[in-house]
MIDOSE-1310 file (N, C-alpha, C; in nm, 2 decimals, decimal comma, always signed):
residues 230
xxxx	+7,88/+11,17/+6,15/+7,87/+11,16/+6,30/+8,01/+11,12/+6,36; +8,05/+11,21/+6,45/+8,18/+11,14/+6,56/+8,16/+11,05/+6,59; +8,26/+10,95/+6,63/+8,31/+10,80/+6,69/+8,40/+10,87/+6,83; +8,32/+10,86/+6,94/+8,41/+10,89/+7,05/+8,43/+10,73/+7,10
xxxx	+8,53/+10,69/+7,18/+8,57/+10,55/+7,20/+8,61/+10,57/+7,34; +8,57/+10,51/+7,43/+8,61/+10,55/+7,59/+8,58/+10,45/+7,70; +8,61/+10,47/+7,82/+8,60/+10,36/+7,93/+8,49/+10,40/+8,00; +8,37/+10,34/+8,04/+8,23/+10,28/+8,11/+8,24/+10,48/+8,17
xxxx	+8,35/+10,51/+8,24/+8,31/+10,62/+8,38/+8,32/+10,74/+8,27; +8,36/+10,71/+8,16/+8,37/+10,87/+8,09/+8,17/+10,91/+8,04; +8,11/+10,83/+7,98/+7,99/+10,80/+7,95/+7,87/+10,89/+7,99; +7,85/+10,89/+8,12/+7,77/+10,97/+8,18/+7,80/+11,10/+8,15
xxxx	+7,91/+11,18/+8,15/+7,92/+11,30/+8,15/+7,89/+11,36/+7,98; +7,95/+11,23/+7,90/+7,93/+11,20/+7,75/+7,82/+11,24/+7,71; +7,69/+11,18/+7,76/+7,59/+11,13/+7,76/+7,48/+11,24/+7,80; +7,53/+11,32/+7,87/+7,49/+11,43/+7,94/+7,52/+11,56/+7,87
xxxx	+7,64/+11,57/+7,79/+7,66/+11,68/+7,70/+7,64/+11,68/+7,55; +7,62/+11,54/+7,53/+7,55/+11,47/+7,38/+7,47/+11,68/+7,31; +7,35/+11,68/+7,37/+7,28/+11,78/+7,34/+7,32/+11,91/+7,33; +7,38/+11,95/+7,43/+7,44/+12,09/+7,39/+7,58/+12,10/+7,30
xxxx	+7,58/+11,99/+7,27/+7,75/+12,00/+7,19/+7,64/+12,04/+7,04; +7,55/+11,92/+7,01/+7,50/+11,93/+6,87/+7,39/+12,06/+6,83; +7,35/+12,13/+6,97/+7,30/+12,22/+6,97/+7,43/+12,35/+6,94; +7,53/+12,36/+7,01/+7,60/+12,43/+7,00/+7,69/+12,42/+6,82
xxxx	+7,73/+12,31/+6,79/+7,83/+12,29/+6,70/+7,73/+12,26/+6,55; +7,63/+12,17/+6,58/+7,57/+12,10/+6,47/+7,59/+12,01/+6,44; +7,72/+11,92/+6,53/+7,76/+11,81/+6,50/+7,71/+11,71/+6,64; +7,73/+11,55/+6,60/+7,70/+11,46/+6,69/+7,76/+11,37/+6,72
xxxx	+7,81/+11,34/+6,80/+7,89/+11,17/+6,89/+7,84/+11,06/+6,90; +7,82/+10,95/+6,85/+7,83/+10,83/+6,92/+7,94/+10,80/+7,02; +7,87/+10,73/+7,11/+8,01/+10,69/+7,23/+7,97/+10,57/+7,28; +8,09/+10,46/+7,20/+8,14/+10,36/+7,21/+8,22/+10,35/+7,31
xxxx	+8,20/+10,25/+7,45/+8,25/+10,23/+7,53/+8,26/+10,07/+7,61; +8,38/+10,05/+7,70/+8,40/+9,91/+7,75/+8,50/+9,93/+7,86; +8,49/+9,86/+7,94/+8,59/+9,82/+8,03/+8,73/+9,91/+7,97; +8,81/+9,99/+8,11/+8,95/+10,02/+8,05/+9,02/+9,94/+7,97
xxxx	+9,05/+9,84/+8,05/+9,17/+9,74/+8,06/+9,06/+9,70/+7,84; +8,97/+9,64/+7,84/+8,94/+9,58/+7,70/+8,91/+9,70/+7,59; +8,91/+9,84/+7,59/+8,88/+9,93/+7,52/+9,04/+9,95/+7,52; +9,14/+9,96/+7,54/+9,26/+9,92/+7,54/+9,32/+9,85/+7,43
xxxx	+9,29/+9,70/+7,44/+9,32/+9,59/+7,38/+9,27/+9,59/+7,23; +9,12/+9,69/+7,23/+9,05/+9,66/+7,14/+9,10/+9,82/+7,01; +9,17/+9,91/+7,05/+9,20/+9,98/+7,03/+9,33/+9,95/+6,96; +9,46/+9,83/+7,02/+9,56/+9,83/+7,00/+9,54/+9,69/+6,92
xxxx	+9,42/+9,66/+6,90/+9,38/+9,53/+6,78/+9,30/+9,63/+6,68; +9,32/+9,72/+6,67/+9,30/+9,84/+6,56/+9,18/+9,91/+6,51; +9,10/+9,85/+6,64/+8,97/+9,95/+6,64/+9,00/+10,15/+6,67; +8,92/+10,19/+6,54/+8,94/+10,32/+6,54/+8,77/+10,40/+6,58
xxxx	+8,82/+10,51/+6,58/+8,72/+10,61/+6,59/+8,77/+10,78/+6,55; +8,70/+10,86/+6,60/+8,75/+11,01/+6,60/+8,79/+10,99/+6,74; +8,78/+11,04/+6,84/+8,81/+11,09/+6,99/+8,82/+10,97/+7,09; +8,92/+10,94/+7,12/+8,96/+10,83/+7,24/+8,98/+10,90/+7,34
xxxx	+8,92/+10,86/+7,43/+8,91/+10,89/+7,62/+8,96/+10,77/+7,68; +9,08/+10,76/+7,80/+9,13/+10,61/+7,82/+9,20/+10,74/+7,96; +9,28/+10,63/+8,01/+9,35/+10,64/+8,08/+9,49/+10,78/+8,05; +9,54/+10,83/+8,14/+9,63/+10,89/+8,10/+9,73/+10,84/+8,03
xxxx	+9,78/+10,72/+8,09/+9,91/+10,63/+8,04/+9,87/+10,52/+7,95; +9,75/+10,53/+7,91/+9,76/+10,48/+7,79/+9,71/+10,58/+7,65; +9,65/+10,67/+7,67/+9,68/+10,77/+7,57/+9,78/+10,84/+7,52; +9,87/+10,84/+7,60/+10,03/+10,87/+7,53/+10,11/+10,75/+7,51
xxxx	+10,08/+10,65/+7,56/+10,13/+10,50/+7,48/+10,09/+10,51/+7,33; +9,94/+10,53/+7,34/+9,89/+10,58/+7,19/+9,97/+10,64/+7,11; +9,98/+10,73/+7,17/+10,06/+10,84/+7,10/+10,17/+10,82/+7,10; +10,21/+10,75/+7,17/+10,35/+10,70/+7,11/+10,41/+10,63/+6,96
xxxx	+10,28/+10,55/+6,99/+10,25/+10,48/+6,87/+10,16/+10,53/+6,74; +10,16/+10,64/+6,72/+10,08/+10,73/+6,63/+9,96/+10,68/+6,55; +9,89/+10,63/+6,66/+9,73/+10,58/+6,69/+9,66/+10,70/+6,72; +9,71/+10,81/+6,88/+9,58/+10,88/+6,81/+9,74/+11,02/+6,78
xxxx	+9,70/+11,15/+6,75/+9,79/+11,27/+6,74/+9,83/+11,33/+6,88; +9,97/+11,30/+6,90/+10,00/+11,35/+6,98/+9,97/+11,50/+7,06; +9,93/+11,56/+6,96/+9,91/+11,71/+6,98/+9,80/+11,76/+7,04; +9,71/+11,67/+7,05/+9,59/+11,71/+7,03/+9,55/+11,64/+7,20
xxxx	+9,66/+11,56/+7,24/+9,58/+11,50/+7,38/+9,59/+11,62/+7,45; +9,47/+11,58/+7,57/+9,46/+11,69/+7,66/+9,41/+11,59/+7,79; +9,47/+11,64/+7,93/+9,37/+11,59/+8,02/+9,23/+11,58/+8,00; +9,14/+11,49/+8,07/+9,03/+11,50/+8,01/+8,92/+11,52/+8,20
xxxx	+8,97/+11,43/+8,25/+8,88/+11,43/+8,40/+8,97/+11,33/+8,47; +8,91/+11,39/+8,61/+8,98/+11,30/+8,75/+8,85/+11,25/+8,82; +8,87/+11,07/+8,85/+8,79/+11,03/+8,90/+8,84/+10,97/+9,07; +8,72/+10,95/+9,12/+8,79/+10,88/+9,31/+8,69/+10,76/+9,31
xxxx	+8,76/+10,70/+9,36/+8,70/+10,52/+9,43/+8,57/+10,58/+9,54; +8,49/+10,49/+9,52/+8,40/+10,54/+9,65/+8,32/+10,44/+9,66; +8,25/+10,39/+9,77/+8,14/+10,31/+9,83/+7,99/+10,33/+9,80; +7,88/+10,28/+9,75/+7,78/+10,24/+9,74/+7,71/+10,15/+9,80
xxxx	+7,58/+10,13/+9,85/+7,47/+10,04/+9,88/+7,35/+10,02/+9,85; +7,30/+9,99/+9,84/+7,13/+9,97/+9,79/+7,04/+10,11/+9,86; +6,99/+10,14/+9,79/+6,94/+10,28/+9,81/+6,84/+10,20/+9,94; +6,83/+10,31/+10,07/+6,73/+10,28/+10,15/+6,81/+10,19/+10,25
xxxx	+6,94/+10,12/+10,21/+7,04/+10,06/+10,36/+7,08/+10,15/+10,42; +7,13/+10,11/+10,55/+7,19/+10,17/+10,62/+7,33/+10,21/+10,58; +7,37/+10,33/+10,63/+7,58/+10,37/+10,51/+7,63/+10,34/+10,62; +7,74/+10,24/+10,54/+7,84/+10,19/+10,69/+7,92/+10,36/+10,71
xxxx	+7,99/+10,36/+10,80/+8,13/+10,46/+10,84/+8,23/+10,42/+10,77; +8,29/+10,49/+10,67/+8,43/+10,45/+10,59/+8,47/+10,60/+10,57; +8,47/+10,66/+10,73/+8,53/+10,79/+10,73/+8,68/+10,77/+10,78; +8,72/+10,66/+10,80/+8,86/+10,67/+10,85/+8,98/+10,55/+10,75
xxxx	+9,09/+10,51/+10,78/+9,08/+10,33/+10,68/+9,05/+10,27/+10,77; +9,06/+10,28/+10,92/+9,02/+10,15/+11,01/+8,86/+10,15/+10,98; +8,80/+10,25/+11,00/+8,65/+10,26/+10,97/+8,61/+10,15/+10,91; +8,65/+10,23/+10,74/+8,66/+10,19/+10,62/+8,68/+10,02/+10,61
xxxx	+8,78/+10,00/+10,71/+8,85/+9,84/+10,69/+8,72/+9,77/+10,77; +8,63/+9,82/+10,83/+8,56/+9,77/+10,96/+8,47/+9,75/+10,87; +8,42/+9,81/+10,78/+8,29/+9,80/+10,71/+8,29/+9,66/+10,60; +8,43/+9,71/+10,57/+8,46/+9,54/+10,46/+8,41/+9,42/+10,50
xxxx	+8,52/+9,41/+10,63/+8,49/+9,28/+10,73/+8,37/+9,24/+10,77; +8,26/+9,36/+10,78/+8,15/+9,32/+10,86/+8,02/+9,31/+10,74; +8,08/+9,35/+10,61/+7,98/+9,31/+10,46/+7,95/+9,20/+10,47; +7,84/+9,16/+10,40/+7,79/+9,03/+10,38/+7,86/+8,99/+10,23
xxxx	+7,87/+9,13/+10,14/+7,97/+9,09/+10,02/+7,93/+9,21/+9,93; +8,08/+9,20/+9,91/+8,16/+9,34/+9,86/+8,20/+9,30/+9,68; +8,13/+9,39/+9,61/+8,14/+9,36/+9,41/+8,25/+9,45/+9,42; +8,33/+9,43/+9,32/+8,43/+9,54/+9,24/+8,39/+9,48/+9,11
xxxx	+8,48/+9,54/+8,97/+8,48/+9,47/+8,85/+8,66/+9,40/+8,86; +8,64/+9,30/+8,71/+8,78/+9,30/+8,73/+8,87/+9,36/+8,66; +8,83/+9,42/+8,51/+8,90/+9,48/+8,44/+8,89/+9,60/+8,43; +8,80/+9,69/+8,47/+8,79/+9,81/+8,50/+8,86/+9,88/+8,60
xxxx	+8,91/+10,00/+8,56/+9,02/+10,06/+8,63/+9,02/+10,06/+8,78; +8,90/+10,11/+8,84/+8,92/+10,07/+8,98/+8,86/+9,93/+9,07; +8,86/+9,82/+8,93/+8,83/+9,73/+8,98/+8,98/+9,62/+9,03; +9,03/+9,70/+8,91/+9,18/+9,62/+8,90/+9,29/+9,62/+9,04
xxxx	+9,23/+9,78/+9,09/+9,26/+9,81/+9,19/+9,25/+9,80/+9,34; +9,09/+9,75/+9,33/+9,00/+9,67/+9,48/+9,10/+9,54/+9,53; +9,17/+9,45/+9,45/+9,30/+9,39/+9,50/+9,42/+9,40/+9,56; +9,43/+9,51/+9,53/+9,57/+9,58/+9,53/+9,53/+9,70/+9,68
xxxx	+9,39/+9,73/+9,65/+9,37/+9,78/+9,80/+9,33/+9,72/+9,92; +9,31/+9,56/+9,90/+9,27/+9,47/+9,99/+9,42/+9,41/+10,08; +9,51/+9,34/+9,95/+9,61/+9,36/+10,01/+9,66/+9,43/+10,10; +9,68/+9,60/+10,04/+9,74/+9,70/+10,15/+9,65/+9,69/+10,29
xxxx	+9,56/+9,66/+10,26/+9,42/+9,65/+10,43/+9,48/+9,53/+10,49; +9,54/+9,45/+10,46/+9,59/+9,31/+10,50/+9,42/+9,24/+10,53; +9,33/+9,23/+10,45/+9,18/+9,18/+10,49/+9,15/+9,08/+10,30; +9,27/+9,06/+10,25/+9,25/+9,00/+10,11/+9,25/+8,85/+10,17
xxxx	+9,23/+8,80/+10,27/+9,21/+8,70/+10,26/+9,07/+8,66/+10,30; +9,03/+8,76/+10,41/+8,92/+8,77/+10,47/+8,80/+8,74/+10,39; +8,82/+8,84/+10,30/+8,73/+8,93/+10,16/+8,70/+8,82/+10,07; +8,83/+8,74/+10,06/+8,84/+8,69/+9,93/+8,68/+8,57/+9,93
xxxx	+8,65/+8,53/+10,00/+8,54/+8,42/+9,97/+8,38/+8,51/+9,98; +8,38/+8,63/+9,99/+8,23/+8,72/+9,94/+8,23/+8,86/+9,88; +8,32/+8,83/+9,72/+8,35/+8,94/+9,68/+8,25/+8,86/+9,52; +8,22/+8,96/+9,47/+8,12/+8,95/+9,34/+8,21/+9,01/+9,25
xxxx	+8,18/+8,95/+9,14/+8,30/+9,05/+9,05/+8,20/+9,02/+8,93; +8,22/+9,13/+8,82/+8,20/+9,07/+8,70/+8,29/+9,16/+8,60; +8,32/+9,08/+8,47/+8,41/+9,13/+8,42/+8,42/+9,30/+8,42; +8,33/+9,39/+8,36/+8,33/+9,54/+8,39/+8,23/+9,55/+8,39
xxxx	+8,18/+9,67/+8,35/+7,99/+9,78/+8,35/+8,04/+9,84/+8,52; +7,89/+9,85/+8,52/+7,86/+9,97/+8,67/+7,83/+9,82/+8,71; +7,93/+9,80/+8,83/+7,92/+9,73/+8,93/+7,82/+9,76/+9,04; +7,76/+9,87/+9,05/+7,66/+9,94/+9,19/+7,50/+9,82/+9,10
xxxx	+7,50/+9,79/+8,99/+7,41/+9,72/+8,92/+7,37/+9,57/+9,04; +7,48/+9,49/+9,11/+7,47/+9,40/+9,17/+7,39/+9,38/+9,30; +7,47/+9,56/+9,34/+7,39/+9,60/+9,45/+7,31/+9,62/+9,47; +7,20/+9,70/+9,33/+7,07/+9,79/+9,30/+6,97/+9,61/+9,33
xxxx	+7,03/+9,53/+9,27/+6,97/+9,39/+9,23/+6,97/+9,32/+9,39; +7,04/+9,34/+9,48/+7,07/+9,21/+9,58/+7,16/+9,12/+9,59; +7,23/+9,13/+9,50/+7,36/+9,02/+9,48/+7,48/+9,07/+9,54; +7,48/+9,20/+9,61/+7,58/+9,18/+9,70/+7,54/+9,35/+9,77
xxxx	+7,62/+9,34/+9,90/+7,59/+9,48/+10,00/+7,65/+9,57/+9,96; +7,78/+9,57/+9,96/+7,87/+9,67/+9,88/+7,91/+9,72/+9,80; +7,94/+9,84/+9,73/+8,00/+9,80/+9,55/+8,10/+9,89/+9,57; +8,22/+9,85/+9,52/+8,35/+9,96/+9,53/+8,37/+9,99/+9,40
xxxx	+8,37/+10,12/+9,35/+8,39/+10,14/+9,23/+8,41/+10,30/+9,22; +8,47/+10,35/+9,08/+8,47/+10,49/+9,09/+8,35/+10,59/+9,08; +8,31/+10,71/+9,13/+8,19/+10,74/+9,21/+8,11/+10,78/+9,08; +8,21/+10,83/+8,96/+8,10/+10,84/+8,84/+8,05/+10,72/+8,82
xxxx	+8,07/+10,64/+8,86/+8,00/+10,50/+8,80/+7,91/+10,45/+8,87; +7,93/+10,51/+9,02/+7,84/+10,42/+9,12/+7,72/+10,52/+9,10; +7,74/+10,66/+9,06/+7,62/+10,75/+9,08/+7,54/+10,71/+8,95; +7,61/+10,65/+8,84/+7,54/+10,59/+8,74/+7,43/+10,48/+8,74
xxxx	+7,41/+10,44/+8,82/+7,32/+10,32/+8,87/+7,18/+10,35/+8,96; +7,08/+10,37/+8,94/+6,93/+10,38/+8,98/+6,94/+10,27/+9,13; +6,90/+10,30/+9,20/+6,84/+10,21/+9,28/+6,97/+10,22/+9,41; +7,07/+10,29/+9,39/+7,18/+10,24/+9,48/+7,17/+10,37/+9,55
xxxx	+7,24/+10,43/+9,68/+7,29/+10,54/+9,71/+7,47/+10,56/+9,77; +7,53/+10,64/+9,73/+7,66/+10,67/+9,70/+7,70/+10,72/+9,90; +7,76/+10,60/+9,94/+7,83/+10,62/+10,06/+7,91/+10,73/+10,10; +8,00/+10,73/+9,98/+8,09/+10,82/+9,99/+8,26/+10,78/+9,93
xxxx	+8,37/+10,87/+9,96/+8,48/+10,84/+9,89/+8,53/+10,74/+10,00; +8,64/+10,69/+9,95/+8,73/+10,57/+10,05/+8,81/+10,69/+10,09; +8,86/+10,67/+10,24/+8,96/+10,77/+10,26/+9,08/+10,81/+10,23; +9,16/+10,93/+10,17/+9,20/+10,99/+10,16/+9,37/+10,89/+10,15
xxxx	+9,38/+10,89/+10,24/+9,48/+10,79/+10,25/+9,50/+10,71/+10,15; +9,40/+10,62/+10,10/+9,41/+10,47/+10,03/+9,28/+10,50/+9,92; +9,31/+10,63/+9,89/+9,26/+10,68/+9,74/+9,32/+10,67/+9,65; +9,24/+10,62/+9,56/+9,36/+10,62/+9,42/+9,22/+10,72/+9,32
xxxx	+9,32/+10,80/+9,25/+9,26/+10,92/+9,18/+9,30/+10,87/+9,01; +9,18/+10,86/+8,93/+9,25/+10,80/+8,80/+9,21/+10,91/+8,66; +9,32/+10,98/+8,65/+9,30/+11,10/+8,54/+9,32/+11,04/+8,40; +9,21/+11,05/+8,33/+9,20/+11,02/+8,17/+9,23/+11,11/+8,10
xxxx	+9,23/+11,12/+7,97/+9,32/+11,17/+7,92/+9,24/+11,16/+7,74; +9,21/+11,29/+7,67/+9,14/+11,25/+7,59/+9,22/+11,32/+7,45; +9,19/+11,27/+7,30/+9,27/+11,30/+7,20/+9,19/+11,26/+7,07; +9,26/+11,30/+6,93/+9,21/+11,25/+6,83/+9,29/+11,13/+6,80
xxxx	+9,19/+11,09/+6,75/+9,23/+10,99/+6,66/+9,34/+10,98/+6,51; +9,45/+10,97/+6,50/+9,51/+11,04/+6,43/+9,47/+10,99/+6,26; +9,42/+10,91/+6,24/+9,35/+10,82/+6,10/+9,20/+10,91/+6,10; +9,13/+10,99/+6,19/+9,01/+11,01/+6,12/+9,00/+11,12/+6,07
xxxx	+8,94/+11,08/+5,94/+8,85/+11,16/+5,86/+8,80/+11,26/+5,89; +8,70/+11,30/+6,04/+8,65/+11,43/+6,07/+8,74/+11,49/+6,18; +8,90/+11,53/+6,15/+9,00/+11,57/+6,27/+8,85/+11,70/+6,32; +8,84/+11,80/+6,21/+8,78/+11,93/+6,27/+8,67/+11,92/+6,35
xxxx	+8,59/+11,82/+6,33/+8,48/+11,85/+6,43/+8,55/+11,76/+6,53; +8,68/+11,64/+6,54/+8,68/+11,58/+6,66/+8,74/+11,67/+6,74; +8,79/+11,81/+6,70/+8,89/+11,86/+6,75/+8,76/+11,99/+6,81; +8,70/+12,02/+6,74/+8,58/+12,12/+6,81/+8,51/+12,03/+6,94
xxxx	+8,49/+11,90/+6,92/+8,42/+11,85/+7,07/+8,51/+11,82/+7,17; +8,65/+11,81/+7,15/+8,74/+11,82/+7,29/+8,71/+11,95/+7,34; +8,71/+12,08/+7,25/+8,71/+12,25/+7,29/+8,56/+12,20/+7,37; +8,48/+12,14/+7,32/+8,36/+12,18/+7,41/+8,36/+12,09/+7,54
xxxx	+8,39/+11,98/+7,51/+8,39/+11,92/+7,67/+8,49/+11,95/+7,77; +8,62/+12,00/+7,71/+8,70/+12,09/+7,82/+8,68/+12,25/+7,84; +8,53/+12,29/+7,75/+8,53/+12,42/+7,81/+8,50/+12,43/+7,95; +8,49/+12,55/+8,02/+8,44/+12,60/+8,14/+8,33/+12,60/+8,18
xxxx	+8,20/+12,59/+8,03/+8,09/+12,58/+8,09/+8,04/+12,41/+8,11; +8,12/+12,33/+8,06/+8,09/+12,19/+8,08/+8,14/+12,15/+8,22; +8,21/+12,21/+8,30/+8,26/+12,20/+8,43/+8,18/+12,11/+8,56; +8,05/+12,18/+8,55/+7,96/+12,17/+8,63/+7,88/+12,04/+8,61
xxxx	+7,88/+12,00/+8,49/+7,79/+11,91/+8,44/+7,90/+11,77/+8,48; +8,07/+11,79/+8,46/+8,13/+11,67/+8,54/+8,13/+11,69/+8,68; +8,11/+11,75/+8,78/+8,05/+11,77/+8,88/+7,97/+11,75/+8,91; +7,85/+11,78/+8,86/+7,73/+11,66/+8,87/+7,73/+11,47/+8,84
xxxx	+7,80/+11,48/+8,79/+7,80/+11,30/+8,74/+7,95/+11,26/+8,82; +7,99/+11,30/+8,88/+8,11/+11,23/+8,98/+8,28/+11,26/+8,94; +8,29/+11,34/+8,83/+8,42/+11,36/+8,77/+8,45/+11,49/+8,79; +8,62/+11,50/+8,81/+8,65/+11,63/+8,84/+8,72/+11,69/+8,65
xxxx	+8,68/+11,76/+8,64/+8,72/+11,85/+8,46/+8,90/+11,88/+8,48; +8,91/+11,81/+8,41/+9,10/+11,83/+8,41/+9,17/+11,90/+8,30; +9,12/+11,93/+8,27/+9,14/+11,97/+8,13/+9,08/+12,15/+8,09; +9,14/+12,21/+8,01/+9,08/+12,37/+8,00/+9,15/+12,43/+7,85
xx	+9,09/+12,51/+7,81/+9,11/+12,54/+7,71/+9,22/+12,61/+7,65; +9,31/+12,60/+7,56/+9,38/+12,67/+7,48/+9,40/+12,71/+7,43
């Protein structure tokens, strides 16, 4: 069995193509996953697998370091920041940034994560709003997972997170993207492992999740397919 190793937003689409990969190939994935920022750490403290999904700039860090095979990375998917609420609330307007900035302000309380990629970055987008001081005393945080989890629960009105993640969560409904402006787009980047044992089948399930017929299925779960065949 494959060892795929990857961050919380790759999962769903993972998760989703589990079946037609082992239908198609005869082989099968486990997918081991955590927080960017600690699937990272945990990687570079010498946890291995067949197929690592991360960040772009840290899969060729990888590869720098001949952790996984340089040759073998490929884009993997593009994801967008977006808004969530408790399924059944009312959706603020975060069609504009002032909109956007207006809905913050007037939250009762807004989750991000903190080590997860677009959690890391809910600070850094507060800042730019000049509203990080505002914010800062009804923001929920927990270390990573699907942050829209707080919301589904009641523990907070808002959840900022990337939209595969927010659509991953039952109970919530997906507001929409943050505007255009003050979007940050985060393209992962997927490869072998350059130590494993099964290179051929890890190298047959990149071909299948970057074919063209998997396309649709990251479209459905909130990611755009970055990646195509060779």
């Amino acid at each position: 069995m494959l060892r795929i190793l990857t961050s919380h937003s790759s999962v769903p689409v993972l998760d989703a193509l589990a079946p037609a990969f082992e239908q198609a190939s005869g082989l099968r994935y486990v997918v081991t996953h955590d927080s960017a920022k600690l699937m990272l750490a945990r990687v570079q403290g010498g946890e291995r697998g067949d197929v690592l999904i991360l960040g772009t700039e840290a899969v060729a860090a990888l590869a720098q370091q001949h952790i996984v095979a340089d040759e073998t990375c490929r884009p993997f998917a593009r994801a967008r920041v977006g808004v969530a609420v408790r399924a059944g609330s009312p959706k603020p307007d975060i069609s504009t940034v002032e909109s956007f900035k207006r809905a913050l302000l007037s939250a009762r309380s807004i989750a991000h994560t903190v080590h997860g990629a677009s959690g890391m970055y809910v600070p850094v987008l507060l800042e730019r709003l000049g509203i990080a001081a505002e914010i800062k005393g009804k923001t929920v945080t927990r270390p990573g997972g699907y942050i829209a989890r707080v919301v589904a629960s009641g523990e907070a009105e808002l959840a900022i997170q990337q939209i595969v993640e927010l659509l991953a969560v039952p109970g919530v409904e997906l507001v929409g993207p943050i505007p255009d402006e003050i979007q940050k787009v985060f393209e992962t980047s997927i490869a072998v492992f350059s130590q494993s044992s099964r290179r051929a089948g890890a190298e047959a399930a990149i071909r299948f999740l970057l074919s063209p017929d998997a396309g649709p299925i990251f479209a459905e779960k909130g990611l755009e397919q970055a990646g195509g065949n060779r």
